[in-house]
C-alpha positions as a LaTeX table, in Angstrom:
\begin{tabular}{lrrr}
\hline
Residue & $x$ (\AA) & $y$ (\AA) & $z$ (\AA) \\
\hline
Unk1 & $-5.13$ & 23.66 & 0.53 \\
Unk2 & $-3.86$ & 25.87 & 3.44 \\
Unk3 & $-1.82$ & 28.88 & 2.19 \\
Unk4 & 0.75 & 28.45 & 4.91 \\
Unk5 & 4.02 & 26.35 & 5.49 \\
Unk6 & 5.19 & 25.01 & 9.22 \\
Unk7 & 8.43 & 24.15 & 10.62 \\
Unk8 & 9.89 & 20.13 & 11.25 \\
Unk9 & 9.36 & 21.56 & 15.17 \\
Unk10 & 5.83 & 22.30 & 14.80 \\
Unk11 & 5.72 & 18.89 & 12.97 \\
Unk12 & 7.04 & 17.17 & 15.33 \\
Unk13 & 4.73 & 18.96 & 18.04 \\
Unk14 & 1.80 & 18.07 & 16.40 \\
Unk15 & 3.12 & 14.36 & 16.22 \\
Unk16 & 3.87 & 14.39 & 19.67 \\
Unk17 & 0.40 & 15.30 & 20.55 \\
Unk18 & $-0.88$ & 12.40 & 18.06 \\
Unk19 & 0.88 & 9.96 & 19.76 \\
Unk20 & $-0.01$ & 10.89 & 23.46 \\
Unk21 & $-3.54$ & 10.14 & 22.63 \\
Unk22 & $-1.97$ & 6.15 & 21.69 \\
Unk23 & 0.47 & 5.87 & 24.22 \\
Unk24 & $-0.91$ & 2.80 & 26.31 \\
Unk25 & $-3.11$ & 0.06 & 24.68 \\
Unk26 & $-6.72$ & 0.18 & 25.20 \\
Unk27 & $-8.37$ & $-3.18$ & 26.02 \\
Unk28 & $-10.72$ & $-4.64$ & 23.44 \\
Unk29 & $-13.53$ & $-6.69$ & 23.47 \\
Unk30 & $-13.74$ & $-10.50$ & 22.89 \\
Unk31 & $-16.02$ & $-10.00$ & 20.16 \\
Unk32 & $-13.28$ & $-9.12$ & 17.96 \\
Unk33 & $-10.18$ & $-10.62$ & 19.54 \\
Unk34 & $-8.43$ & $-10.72$ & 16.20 \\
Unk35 & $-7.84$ & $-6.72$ & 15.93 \\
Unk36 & $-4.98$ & $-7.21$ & 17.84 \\
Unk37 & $-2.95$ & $-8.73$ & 15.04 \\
Unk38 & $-4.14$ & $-6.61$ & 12.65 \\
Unk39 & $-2.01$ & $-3.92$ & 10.56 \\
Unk40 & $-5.01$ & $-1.54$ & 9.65 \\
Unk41 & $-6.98$ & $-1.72$ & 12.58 \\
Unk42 & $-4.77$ & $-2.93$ & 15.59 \\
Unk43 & $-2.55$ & $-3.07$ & 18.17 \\
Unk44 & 0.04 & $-4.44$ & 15.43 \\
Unk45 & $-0.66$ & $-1.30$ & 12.99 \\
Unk46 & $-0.38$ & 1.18 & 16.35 \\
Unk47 & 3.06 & $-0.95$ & 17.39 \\
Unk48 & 4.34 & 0.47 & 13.85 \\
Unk49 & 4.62 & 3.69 & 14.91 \\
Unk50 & 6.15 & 3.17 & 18.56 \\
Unk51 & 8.98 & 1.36 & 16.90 \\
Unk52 & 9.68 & 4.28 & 14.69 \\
Unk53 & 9.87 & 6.45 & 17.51 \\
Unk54 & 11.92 & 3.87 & 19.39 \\
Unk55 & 14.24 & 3.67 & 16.31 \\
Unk56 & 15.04 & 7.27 & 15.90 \\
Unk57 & 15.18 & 7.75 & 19.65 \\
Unk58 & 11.75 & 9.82 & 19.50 \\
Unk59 & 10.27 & 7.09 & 21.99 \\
Unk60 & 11.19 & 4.57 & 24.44 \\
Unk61 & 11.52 & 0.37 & 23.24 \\
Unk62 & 9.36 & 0.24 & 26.73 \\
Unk63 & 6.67 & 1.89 & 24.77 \\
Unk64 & 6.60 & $-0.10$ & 21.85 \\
Unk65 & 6.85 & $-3.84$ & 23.30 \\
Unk66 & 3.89 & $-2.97$ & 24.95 \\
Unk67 & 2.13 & $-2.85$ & 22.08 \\
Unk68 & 4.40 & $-5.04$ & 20.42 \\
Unk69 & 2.81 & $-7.81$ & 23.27 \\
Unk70 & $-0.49$ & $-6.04$ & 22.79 \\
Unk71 & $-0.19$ & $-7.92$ & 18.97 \\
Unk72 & 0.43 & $-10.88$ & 19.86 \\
Unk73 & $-2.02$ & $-11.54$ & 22.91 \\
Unk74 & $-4.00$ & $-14.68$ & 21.90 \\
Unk75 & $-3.46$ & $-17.23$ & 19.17 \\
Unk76 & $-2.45$ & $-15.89$ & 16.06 \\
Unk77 & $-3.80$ & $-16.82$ & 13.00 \\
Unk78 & $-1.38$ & $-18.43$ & 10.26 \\
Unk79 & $-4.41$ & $-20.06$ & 8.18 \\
Unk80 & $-5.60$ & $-19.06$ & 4.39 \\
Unk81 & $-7.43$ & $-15.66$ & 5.54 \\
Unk82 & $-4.15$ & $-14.40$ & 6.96 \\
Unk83 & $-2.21$ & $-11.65$ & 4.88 \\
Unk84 & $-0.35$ & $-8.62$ & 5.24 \\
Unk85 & $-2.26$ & $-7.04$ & 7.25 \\
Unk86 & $-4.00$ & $-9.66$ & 9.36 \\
Unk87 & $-2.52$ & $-12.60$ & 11.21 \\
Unk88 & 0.96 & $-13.98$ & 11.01 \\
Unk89 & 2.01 & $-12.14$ & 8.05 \\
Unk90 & 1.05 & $-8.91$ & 9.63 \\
Unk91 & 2.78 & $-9.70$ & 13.51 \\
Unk92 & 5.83 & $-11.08$ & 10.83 \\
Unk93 & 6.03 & $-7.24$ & 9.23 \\
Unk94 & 5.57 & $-5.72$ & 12.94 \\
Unk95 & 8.55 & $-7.48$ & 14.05 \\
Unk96 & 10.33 & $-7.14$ & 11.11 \\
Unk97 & 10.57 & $-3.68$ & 11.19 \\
Unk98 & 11.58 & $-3.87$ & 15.58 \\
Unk99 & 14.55 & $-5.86$ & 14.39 \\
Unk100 & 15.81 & $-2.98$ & 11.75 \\
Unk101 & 19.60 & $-2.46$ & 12.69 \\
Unk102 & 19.39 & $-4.79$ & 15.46 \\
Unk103 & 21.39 & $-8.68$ & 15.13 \\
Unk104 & 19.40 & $-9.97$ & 17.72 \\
Unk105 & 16.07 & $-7.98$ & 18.54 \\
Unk106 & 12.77 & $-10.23$ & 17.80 \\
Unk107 & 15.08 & $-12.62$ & 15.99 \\
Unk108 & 13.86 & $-15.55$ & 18.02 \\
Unk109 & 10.58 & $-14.95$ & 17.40 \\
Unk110 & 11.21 & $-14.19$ & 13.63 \\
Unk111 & 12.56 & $-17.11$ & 12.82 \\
Unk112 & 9.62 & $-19.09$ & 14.22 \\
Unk113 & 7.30 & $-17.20$ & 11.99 \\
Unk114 & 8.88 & $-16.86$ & 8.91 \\
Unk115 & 8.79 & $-20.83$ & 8.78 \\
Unk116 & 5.11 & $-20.11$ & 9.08 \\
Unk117 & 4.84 & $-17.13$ & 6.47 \\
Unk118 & 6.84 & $-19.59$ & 3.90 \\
Unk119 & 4.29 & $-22.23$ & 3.80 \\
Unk120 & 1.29 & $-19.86$ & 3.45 \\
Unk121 & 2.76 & $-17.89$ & 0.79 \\
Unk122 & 3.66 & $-21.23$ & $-0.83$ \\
Unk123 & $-0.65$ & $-22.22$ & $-0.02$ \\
Unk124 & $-1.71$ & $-19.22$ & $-1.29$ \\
Unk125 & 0.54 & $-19.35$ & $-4.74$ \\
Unk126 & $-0.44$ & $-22.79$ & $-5.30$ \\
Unk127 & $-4.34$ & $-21.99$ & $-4.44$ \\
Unk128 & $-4.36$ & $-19.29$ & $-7.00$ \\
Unk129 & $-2.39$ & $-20.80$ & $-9.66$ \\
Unk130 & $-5.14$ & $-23.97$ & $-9.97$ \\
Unk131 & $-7.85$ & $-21.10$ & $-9.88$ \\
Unk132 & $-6.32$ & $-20.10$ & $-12.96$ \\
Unk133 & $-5.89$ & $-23.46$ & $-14.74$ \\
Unk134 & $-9.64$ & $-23.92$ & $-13.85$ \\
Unk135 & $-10.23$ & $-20.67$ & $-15.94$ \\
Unk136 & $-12.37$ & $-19.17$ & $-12.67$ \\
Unk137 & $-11.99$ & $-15.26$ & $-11.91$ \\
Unk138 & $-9.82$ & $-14.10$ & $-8.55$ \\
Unk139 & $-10.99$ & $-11.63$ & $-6.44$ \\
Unk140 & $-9.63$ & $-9.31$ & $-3.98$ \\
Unk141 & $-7.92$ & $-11.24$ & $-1.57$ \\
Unk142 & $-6.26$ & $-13.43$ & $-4.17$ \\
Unk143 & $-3.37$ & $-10.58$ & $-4.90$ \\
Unk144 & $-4.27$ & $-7.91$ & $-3.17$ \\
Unk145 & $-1.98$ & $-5.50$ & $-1.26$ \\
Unk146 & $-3.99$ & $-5.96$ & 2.44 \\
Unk147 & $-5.09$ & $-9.35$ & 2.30 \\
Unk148 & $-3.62$ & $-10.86$ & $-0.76$ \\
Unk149 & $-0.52$ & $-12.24$ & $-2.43$ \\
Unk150 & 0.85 & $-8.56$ & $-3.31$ \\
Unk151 & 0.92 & $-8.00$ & 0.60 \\
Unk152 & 2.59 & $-11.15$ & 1.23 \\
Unk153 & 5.17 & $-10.75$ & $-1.26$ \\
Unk154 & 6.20 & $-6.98$ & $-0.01$ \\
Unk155 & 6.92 & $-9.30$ & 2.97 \\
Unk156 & 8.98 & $-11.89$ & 1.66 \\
Unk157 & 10.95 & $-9.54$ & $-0.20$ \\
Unk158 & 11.70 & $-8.24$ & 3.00 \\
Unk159 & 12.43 & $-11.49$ & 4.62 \\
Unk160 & 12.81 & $-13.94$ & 2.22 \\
Unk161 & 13.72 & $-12.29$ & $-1.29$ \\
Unk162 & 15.91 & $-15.05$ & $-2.64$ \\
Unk163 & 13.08 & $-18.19$ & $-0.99$ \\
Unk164 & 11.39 & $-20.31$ & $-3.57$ \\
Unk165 & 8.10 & $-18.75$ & $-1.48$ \\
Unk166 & 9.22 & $-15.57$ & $-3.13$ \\
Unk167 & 9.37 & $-16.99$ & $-6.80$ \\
Unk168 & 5.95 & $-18.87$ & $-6.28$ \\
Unk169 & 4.43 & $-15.58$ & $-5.69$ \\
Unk170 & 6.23 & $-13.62$ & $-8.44$ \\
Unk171 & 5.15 & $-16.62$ & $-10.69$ \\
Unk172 & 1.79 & $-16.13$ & $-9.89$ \\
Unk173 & 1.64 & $-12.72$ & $-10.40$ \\
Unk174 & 3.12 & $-12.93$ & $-13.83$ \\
Unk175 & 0.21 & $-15.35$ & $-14.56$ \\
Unk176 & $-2.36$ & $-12.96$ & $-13.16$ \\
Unk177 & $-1.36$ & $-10.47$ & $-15.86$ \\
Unk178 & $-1.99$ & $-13.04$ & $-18.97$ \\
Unk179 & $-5.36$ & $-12.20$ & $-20.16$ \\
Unk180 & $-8.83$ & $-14.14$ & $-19.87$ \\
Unk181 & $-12.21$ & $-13.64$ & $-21.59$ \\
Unk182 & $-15.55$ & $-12.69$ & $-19.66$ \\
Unk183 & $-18.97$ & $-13.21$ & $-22.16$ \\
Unk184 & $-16.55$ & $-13.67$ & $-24.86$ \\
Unk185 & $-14.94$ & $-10.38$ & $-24.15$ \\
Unk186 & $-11.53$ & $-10.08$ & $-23.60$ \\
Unk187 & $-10.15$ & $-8.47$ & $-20.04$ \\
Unk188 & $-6.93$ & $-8.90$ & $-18.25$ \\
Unk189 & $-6.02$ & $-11.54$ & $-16.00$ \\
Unk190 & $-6.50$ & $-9.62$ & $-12.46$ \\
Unk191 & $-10.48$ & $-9.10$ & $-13.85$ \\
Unk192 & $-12.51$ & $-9.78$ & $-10.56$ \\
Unk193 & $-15.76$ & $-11.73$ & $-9.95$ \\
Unk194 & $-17.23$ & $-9.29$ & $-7.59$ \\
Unk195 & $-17.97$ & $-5.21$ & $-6.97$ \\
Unk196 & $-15.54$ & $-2.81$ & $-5.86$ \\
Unk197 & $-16.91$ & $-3.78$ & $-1.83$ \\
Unk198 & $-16.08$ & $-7.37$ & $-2.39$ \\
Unk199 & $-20.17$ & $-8.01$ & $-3.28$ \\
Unk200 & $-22.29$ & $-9.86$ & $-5.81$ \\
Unk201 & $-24.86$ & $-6.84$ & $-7.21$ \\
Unk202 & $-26.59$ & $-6.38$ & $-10.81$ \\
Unk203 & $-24.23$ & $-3.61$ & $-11.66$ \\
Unk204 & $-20.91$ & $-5.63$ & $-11.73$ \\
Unk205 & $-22.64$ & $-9.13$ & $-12.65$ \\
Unk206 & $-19.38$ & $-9.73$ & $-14.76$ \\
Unk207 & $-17.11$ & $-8.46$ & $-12.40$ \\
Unk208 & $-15.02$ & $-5.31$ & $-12.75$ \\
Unk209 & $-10.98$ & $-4.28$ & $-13.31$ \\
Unk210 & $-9.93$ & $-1.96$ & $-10.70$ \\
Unk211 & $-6.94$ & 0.46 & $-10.97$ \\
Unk212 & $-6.08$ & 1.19 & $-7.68$ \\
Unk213 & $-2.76$ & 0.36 & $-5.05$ \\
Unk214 & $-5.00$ & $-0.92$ & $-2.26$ \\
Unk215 & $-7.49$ & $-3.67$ & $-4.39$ \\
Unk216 & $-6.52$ & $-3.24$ & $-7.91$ \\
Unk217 & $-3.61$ & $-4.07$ & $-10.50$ \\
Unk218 & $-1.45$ & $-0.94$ & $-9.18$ \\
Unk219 & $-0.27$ & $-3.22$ & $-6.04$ \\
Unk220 & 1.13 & $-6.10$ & $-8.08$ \\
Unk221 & 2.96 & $-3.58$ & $-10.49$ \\
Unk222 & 4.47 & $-2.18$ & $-7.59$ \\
Unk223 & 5.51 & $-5.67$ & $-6.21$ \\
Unk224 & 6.64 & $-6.53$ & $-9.47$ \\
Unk225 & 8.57 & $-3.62$ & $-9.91$ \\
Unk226 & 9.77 & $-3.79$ & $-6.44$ \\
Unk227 & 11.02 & $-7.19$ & $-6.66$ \\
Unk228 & 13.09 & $-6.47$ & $-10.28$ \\
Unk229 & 14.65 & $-3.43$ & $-9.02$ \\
Unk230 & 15.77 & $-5.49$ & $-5.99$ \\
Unk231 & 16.95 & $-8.48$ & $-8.03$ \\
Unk232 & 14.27 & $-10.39$ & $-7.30$ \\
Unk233 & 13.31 & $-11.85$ & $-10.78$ \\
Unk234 & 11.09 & $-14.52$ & $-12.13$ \\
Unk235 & 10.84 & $-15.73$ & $-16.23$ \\
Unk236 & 8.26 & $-13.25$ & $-17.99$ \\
Unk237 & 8.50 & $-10.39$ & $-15.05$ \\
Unk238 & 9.60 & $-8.09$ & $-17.73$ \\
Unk239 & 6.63 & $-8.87$ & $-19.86$ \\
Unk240 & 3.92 & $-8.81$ & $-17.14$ \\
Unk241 & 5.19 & $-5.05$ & $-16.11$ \\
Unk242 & 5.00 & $-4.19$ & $-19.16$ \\
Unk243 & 1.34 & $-5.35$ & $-19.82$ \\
Unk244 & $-0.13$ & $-3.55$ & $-16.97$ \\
Unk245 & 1.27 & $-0.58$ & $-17.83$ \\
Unk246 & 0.31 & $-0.89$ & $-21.63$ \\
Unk247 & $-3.33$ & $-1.23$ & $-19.66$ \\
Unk248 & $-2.87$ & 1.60 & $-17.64$ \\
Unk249 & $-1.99$ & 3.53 & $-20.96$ \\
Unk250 & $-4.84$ & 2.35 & $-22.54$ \\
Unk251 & $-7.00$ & 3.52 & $-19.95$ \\
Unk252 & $-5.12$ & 6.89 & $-19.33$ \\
Unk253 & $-7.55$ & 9.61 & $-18.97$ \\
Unk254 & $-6.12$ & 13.46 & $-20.25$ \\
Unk255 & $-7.71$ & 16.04 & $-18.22$ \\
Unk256 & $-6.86$ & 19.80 & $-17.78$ \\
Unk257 & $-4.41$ & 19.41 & $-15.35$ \\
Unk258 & $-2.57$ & 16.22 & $-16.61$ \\
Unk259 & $-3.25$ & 12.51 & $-16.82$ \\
Unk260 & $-5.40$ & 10.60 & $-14.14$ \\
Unk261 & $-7.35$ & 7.12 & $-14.11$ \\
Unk262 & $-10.69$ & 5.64 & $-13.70$ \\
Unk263 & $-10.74$ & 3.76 & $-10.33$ \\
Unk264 & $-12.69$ & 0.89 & $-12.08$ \\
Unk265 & $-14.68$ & $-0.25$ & $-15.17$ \\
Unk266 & $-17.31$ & $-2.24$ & $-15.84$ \\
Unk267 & $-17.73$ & $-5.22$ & $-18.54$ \\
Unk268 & $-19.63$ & $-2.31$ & $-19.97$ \\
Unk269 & $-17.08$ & 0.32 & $-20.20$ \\
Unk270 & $-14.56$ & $-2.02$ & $-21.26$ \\
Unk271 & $-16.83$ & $-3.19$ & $-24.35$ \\
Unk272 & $-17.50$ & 0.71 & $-25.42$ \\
Unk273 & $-13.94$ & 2.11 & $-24.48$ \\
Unk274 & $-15.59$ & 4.72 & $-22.48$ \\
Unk275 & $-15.55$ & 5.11 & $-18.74$ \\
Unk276 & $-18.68$ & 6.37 & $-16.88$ \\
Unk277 & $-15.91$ & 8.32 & $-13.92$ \\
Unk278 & $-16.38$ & 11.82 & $-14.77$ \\
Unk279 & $-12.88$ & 13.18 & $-13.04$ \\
Unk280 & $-9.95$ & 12.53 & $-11.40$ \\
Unk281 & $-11.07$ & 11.32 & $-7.49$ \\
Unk282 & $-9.37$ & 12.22 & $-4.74$ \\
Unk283 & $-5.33$ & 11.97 & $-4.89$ \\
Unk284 & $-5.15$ & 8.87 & $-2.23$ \\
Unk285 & $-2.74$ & 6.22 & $-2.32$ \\
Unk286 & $-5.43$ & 3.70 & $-1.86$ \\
Unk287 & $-7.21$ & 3.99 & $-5.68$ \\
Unk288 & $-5.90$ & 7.71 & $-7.11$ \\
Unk289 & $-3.50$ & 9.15 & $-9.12$ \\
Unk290 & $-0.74$ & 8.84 & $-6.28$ \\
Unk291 & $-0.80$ & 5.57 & $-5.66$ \\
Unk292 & $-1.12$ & 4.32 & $-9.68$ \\
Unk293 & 1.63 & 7.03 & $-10.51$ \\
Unk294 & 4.16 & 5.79 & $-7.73$ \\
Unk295 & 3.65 & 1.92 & $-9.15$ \\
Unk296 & 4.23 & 3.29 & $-12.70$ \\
Unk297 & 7.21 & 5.52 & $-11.91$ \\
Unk298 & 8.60 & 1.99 & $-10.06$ \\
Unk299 & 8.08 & 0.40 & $-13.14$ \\
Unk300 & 9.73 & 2.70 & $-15.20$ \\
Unk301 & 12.68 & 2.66 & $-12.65$ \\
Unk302 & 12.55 & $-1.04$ & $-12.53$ \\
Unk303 & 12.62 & $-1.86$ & $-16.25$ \\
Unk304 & 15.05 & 0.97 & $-17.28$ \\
Unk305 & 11.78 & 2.67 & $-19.21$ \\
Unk306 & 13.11 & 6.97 & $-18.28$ \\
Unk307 & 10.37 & 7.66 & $-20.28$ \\
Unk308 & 7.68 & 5.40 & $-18.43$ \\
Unk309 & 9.39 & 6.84 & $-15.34$ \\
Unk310 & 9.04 & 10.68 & $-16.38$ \\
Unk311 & 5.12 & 10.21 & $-17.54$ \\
Unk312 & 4.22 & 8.69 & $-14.08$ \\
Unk313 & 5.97 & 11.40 & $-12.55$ \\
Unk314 & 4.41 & 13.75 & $-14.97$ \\
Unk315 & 1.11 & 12.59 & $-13.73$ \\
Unk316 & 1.47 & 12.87 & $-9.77$ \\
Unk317 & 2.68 & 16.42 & $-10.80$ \\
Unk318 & $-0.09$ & 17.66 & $-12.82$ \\
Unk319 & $-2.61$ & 16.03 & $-9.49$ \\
Unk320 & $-0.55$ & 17.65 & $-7.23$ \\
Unk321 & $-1.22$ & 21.00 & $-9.29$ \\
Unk322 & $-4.63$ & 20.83 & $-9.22$ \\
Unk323 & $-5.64$ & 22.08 & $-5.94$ \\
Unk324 & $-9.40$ & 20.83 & $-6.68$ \\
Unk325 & $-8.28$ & 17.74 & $-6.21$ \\
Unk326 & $-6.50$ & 17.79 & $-2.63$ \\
Unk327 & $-9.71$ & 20.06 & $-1.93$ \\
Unk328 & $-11.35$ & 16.17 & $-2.06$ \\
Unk329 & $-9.41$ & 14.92 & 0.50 \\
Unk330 & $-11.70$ & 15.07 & 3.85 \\
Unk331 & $-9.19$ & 13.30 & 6.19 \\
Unk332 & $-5.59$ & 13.13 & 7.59 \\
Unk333 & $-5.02$ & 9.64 & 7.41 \\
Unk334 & $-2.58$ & 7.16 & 5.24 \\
Unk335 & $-5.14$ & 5.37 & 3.34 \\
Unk336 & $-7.02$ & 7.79 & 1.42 \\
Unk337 & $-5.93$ & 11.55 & 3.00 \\
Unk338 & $-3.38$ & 13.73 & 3.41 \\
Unk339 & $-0.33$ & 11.22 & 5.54 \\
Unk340 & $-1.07$ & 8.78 & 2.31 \\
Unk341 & $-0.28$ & 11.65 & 0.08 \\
Unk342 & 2.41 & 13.12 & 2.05 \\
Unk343 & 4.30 & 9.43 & 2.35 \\
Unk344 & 3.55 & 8.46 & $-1.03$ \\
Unk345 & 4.64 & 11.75 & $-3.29$ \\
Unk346 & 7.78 & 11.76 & $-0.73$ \\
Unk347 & 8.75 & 8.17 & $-1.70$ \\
Unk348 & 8.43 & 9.20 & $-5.51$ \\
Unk349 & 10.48 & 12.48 & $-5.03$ \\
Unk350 & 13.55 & 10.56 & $-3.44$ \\
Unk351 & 13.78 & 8.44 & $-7.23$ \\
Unk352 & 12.46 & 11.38 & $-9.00$ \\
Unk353 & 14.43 & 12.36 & $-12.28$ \\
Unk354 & 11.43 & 15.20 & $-11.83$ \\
Unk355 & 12.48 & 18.17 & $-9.34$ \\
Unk356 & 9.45 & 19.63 & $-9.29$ \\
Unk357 & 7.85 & 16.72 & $-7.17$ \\
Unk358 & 10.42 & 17.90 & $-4.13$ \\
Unk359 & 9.18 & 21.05 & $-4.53$ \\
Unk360 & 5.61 & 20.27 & $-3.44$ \\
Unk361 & 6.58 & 18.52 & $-0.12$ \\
Unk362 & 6.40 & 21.52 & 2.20 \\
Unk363 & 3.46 & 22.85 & 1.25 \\
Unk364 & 2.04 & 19.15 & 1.16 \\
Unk365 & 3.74 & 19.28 & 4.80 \\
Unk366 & 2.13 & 21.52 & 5.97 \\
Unk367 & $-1.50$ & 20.99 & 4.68 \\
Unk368 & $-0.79$ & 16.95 & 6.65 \\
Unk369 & 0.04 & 19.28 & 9.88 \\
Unk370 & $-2.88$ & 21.28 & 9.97 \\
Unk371 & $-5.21$ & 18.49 & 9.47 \\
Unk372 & $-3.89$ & 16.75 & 11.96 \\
Unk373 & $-3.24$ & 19.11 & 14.27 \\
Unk374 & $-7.63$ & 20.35 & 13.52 \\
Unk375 & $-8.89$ & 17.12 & 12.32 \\
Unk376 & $-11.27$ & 14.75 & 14.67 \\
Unk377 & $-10.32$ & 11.46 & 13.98 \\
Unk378 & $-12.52$ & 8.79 & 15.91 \\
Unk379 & $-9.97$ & 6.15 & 15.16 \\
Unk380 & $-6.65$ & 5.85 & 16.28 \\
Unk381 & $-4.92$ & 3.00 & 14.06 \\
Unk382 & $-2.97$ & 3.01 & 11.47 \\
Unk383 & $-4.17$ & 2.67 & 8.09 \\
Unk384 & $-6.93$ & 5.44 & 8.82 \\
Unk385 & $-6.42$ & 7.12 & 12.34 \\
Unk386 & $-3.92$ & 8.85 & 13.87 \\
Unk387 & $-1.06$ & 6.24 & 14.29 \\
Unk388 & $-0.93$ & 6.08 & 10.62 \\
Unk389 & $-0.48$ & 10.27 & 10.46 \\
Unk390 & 1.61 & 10.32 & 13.08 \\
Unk391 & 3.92 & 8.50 & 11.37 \\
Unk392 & 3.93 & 10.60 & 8.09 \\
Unk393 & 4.58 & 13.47 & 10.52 \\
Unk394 & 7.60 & 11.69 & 11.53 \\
Unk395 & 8.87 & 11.36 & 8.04 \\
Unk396 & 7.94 & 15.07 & 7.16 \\
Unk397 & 9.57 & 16.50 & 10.62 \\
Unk398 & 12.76 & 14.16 & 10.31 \\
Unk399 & 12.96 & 14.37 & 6.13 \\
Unk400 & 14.07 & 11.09 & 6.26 \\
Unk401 & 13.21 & 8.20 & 5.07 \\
Unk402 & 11.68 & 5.90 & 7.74 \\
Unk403 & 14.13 & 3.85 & 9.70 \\
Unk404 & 11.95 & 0.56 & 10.29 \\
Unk405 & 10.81 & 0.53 & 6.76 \\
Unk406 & 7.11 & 0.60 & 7.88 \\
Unk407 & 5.65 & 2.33 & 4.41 \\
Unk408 & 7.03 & $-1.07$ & 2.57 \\
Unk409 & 3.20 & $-2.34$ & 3.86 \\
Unk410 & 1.90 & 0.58 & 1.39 \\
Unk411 & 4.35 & $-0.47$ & $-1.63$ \\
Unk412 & 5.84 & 2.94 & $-2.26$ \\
Unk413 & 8.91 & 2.27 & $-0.30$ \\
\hline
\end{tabular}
């Protein structure tokens, strides 16, 4: 970590800076005419950031509409791939968060899509639902936060949080928790087919559980939770909470410096009880203790559990203590570097019943600035470039939470 603090101006400067190098879109190539609508990669990720600054009066609405048009250049794509953070659930979430405050801005074109976004989340619920009756194993972009039905339910509950759409996805995530069996052993119901890169290989021929926000079980727990503290609620919510977190108890790890948690385990680790991870990884919100802590802390919020609540927060303290740890962290951006930890342990410290988490937010400050400000990102989107650390920057120089809502893509809002 750097030893020094910096001021919301120099913040902001550094910000500035970040977002001169993204000011106009930058044409792409037909090969990939679909990175336009996407969150992560895209003009639609980039647009995120321009309607923050447009928002808070940072930028100009000029600025972001034109990558706001940028987004939606070309036919986009409402079929079965689309999700959060591709196609019309992603352009949906863009515009979403242009219309905060506003009665009429992007309404039009709202309405037009969230007829669109209703019908695929109702697709999608009903898809994965018979995948369960048939006893078969989901994978990723079943309920995943980027692709899957965790991602498209952070959208309806901004959209649509009293629509049936919304209670067909809750439903299916409650059914996702009930447990299954895999060569006769038992695992829980969010058990995937695949590796941790969406592959068939020898190591994970039975699949694998993953722990993290981005791909694993931490992303419907924070939908879950999400949903209940917003009164959103669906028979057996409650219960399916409170089974992944008796999982992520289970699988607790106690090091030195406090609690942390394997990013995945095999059939084989989950037959022996042992996991072959040797340490906590880096603190990301994408698989570490950040992200899993924030989802548990929601839980605890969500179900009225202070105790749940104060050992989640417990955890992200003792990682945020342990400075080999951040020393892991190689980049500035939201999914796995220092904006993800920035945004994420400043979500948790606004519910915090734990002080001390507040406490860590300058220094965590300043450690996003000087990255930023030294760092040589070759991409310049959002989920790992600098549109997405920009926009932590913002948060960090305004101490506010964002106006547009954007982090509600990440499930820590």
């Amino acid at each position: 970590m750097e030893p020094t603090t910096i001021t919301r101006q120099a913040l902001a400067e550094i910000e500035h800076r970040l977002v001169d190098g993204i000011a106009v879109p930058k044409s792409l190539g037909d090969d990939e005419p679909w990175i336009t609508q996407s969150l992560s990669k895209g003009a639609a990720g980039v647009a995120l950031l321009h309607i923050e600054r447009a928002l808070t009066g940072d930028g100009t609405w000029r600025q972001a509409h034109r990558w706001i048009t940028e987004a939606v250049t070309g036919q986009v794509s409402a079929s079965d791939n689309a999700g959060l953070y591709l196609g019309m659930p992603a352009i949906a979430f863009m515009l979403d968060a242009a219309a905060s405050g506003a009665d009429d801005r992007y309404q039009h074109a709202l309405a037009d899509i969230d007829a669109h976004v209703l019908a695929l989340a109702h697709r999608r619920a009903a898809s994965a639902l018979e995948r369960i009756a048939a006893n078969g194993l989901p994978g990723f972009r079943e309920y995943d936060v980027f692709f899957g039905l965790s991602g498209i339910g952070a959208l309806l509950l901004r959209r649509a949080p009293g629509s049936t759409a919304m209670e067909h996805v809750l439903g299916y995530l409650v059914a996702l928790t009930e447990p299954r069996s895999v060569e006769d052993v038992a695992v829980p119901g969010w058990w995937v087919s695949h590796d941790p890169h969406r592959r068939q290989s020898t190591t994970y021929a039975n699949g694998h559980g993953n722990f993290g926000m981005a791909h694993g079980i931490a992303g419907p727990l924070a939908l879950l939770s999400q949903a209940m503290r917003r009164g959103s609620i669906v028979a057996g919510q409650h219960e399916a909470i409170n089974r992944i977190c008796d999982w992520l108890d289970d699988w607790r790890q106690d090091g030195g410096t406090g609690p942390w948690w394997p990013e995945w385990i095999t059939l084989a680790e989950l037959r022996s009880r042992r996991v072959d991870q040797e340490g906590p990884a880096r603190p990301s919100w994408c698989y570490g203790t950040p992200g899993i802590a924030r989802a548990g802390q929601l839980a605890g919020i969500a179900t009225g559990d202070l105790q749940r609540q104060l050992n989640y927060e417990s955890a992200l303290l003792g990682c945020l203590d342990d400075t080999s740890q951040q020393a892991r962290i190689a980049d500035a951006g939201l999914c796995h570097g220092w904006a993800g930890l920035y945004q994420t342990v400043w979500r948790s410290a606004q519910d915090a019943d734990t002080p001390a988490l507040a406490e860590h937010l300058p220094q965590l400050a300043a450690n996003l600035g000087h990255h930023a400000d030294n760092g040589l990102a070759s991409e310049h989107n959002f989920l790992d470039g600098t549109a997405g650390t920009a926009l932590a920057l913002h948060t960090a120089a305004h101490t506010a939470a964002p106006t547009s809502g954007w982090d509600a893509c990440l499930l820590i809002d």
